[in-house]
Wavefront OBJ file of the C-alpha trace (Angstrom):
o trace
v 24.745 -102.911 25.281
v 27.154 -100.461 27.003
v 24.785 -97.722 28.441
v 28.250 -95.388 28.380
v 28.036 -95.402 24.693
v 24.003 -94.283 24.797
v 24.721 -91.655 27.238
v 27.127 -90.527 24.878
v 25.060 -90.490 21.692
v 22.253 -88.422 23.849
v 24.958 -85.899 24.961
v 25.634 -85.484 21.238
v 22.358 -85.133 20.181
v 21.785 -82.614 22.991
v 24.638 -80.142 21.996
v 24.496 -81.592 18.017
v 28.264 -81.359 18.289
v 30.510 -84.456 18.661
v 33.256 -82.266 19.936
v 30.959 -80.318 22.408
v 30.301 -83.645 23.444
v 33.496 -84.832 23.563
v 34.665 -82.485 25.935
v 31.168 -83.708 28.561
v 32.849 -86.549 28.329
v 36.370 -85.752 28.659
v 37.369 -87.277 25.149
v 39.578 -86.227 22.271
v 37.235 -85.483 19.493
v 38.482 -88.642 17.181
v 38.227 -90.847 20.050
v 34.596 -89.904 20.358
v 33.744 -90.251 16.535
v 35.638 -93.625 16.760
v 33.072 -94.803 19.907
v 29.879 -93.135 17.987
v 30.588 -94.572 14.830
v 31.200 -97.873 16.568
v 27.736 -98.016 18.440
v 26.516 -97.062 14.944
v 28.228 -100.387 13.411
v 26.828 -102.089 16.502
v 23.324 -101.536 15.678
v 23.247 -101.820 12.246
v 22.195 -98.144 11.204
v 23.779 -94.375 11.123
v 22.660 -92.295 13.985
v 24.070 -89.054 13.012
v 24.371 -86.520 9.841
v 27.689 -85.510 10.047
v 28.129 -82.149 8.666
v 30.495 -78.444 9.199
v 28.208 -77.221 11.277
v 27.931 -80.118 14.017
v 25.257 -83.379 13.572
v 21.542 -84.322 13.354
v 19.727 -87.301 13.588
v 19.415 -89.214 10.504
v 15.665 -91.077 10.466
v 16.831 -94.039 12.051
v 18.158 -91.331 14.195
v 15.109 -90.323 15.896
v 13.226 -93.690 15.629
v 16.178 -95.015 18.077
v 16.228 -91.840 20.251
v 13.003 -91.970 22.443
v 14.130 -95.721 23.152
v 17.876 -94.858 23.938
v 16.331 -92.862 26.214
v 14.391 -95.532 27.897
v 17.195 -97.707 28.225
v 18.876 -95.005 30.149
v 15.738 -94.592 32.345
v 15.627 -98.281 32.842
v 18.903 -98.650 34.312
v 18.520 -95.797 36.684
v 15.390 -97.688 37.681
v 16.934 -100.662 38.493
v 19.430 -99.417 40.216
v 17.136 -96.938 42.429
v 15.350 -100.284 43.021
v 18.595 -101.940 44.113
v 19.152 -99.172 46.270
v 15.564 -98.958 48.031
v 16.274 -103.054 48.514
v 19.526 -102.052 49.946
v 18.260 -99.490 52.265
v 20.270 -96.825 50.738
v 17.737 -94.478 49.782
v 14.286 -93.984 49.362
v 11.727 -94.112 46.535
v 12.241 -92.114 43.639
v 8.609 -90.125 41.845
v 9.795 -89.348 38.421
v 7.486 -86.185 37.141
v 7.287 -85.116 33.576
v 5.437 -81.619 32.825
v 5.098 -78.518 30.823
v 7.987 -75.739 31.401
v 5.155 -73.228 32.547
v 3.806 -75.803 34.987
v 7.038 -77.007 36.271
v 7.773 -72.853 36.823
v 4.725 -71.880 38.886
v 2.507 -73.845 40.454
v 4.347 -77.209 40.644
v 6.986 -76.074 42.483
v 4.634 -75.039 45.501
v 3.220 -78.619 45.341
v 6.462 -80.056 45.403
v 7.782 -78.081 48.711
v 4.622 -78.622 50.712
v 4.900 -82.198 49.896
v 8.272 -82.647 50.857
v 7.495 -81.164 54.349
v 5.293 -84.294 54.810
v 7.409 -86.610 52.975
v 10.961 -85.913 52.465
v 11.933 -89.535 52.378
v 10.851 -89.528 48.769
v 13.102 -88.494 46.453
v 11.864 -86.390 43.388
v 12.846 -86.432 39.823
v 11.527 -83.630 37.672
v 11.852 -83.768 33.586
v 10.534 -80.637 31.860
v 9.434 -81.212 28.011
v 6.820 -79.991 25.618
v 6.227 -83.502 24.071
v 5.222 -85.895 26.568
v 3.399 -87.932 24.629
v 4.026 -91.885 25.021
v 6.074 -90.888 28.600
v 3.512 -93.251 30.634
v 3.252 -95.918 27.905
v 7.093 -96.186 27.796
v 7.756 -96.281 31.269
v 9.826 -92.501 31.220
v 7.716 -90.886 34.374
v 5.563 -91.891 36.953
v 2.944 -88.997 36.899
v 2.354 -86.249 33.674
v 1.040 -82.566 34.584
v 0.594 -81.131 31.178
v -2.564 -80.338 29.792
v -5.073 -82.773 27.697
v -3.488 -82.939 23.976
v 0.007 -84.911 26.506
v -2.799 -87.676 27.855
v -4.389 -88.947 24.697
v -5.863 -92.613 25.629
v -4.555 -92.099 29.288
v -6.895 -91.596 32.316
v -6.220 -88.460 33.697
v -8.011 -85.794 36.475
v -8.231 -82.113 35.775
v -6.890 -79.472 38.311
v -7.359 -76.488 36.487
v -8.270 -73.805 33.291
v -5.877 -72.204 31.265
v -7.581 -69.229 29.461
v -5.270 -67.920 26.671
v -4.043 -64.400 26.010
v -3.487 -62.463 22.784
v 0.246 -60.904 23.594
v 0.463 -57.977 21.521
v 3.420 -54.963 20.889
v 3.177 -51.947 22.878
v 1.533 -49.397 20.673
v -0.183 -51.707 18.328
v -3.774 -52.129 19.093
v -4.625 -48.977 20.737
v -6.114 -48.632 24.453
v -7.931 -51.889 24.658
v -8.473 -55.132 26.993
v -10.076 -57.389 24.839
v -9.286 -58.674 21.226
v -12.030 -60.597 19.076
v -11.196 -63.518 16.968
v -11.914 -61.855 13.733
v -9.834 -58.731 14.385
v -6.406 -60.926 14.690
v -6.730 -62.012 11.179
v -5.696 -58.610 10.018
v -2.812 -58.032 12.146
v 0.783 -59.950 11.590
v 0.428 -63.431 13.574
v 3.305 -65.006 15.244
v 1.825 -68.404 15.084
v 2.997 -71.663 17.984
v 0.797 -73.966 16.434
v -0.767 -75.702 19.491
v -3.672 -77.929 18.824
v -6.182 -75.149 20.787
v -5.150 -72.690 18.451
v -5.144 -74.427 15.276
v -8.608 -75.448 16.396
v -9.954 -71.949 16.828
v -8.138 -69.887 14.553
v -8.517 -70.232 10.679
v -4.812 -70.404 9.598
v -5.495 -69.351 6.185
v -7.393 -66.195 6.911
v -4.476 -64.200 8.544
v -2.839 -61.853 6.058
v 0.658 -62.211 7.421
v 2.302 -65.262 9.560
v 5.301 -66.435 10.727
v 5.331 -69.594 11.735
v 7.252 -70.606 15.253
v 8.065 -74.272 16.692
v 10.264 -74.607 19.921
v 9.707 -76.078 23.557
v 10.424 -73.070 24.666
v 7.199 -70.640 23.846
v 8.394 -67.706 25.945
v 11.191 -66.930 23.200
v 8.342 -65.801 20.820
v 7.720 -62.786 23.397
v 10.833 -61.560 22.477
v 9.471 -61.491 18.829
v 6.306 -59.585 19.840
v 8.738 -57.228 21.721
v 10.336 -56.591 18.315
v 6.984 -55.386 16.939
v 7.016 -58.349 14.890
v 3.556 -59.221 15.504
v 0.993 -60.631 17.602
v 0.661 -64.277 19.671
v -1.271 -66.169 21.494
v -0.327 -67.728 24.434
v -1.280 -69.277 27.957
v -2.097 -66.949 30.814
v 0.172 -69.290 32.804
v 3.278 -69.623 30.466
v 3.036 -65.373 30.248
v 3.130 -65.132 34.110
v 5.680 -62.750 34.964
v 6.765 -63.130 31.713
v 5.279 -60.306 29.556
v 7.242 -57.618 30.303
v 7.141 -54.404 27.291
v 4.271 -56.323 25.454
v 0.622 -56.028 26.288
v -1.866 -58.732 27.116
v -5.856 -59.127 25.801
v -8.218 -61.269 26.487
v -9.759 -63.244 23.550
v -13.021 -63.042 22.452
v -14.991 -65.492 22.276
v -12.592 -66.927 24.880
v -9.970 -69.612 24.177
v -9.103 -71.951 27.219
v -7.095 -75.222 28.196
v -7.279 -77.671 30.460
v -4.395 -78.670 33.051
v -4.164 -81.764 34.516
v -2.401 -84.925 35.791
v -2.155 -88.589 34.482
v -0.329 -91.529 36.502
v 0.196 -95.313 35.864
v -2.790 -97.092 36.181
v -1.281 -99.494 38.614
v -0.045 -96.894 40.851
v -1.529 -98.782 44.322
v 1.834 -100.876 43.394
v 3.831 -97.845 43.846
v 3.673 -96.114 47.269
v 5.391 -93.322 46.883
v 3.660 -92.093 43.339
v -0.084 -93.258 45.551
v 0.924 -91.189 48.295
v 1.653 -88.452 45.524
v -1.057 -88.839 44.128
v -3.639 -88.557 46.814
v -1.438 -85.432 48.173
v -2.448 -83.815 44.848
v -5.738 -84.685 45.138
v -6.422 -83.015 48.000
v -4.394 -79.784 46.943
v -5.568 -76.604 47.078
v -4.867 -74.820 43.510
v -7.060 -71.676 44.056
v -3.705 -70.148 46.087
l 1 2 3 4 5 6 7 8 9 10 11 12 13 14 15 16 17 18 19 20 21 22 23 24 25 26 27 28 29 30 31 32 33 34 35 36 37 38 39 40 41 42 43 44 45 46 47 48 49 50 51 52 53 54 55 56 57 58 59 60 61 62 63 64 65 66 67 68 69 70 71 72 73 74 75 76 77 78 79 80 81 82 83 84 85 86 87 88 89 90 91 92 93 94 95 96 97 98 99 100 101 102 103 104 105 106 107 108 109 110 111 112 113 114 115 116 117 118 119 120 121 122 123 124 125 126 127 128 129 130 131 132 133 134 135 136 137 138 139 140 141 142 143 144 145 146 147 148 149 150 151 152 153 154 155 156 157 158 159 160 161 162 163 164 165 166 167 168 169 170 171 172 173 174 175 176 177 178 179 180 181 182 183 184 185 186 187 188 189 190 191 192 193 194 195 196 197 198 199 200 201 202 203 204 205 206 207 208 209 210 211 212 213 214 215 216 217 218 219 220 221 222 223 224 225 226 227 228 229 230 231 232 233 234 235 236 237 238 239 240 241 242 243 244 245 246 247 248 249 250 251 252 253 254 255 256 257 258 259 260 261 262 263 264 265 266 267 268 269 270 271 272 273 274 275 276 277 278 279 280 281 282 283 284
């Protein structure tokens, strides 16, 4: 199967245009619906919702995508493999994590460990859904925190506590907010498994509902005066600019960690990783 083609679908699916995609690509837009629909024929099923406004995965859609995607990752495995064999370059780590991990304290275990080791090459994917990544073979090592791991082993680093983020102006002069004084106040609600687990959804008097990998745009709604939220300490860090931040009460906290392959002594450069993290210091 021509990985061209798969790169091509993804590139779709990542701008849900054909044309945007296209032009990635440096195609004419029928030459690129002529390829897509092609690949489509080739596997039996249709990818892609065409519609005015761009495409979206049909069902068949997003049962193929995860494993398009590891086909993709597969190659670039072998050929980093046929590259380490060749003596062209060193081992690649492939990390998968959290976009608040991956923006502060990752990134300081990454430079110190490339001081001590900068014949390893690192490959970083940031994603809210890692779920499956070891099992499939897409990254080496998760950080994320315990609803990514599920039946993985895994070692925690580290507690999250999470922080009500509120509108200037709305709650008065106050540090800490209790549990049973956010159900009468507009909720801007992520839906993570912590919070669905402490809050009774059906108790607050007015909600809107918000579902993106990228959390920090709900600040901007809380900005608006649109209502309140509830979010990491470590996703709001220098990120909460014009709002104001309480503690909850009781307290609501998760826990950070990492995960690896299980066989990762076959792997030198993700055991040397490993142990590097281990012996990390993440009070800094």
């Amino acid at each position: 199967m021509d990985t061209f083609k798969i790169k091509a679908i993804l590139a779709a699916v990542q701008h849900q245009s054909l044309s945007r995609a296209a032009e990635e690509f440096s195609y004419t837009p029928s030459a690129f619906s002529h390829m897509t629909a092609a690949f489509e024929k080739e596997l039996g099923v249709q990818l892609f919702h065409r519609h005015s406004k761009g495409v979206e995965l049909t069902e068949a859609g997003k049962a193929l995508y995860p494993k398009l995607q590891a086909m993709l990752q597969s190659e670039k495995d072998l050929l980093d493999t046929a590259a380490e064999l060749a003596g062209h370059a060193g081992p690649t780590l492939r990390i998968a994590t959290h976009s608040s991990i991956s923006r502060n304290f990752l990134s300081d275990i990454l430079k110190e460990f490339k001081k001590q080791h900068p014949e390893i090459r690192i490959a970083v994917t940031v994603s809210d859904n890692l779920g499956g990544w070891l099992q499939e073979d897409r990254a080496d090592i998760l950080f994320a925190d315990t609803t990514a791991f599920r039946d993985n082993e895994w070692t925690a680093i580290m507690e999250d506590r999470f922080l009500a983020v509120t509108p200037q102006n709305m709650v008065g002069a106050r540090t800490v907010i209790s549990r049973e004084e956010l159900y009468d106040y507009p909720q801007i609600f992520t839906d993570d498994l912590p919070l669905r687990e402490y809050f009774d959804v059906s108790r607050f008097k007015e909600l809107t509902y918000f579902r993106s990998e990228d959390d920090l745009s709900v600040v901007n709604m809380v900005r608006t005066g649109l209502g309140i939220t509830i979010l990491p300490a470590l996703a709001l860090k220098g990120n909460a600019e014009g709002t104001v931040l309480l503690e909850l009460d009781p307290p609501l906290t998760r826990t950070l960690g990492f995960a690896c392959k299980k066989n990762r002594k076959k792997f030198p450069a993700l055991d040397c990783f490993v142990r590097f993290v281990a012996n990390y210091s993440f009070a800094k």
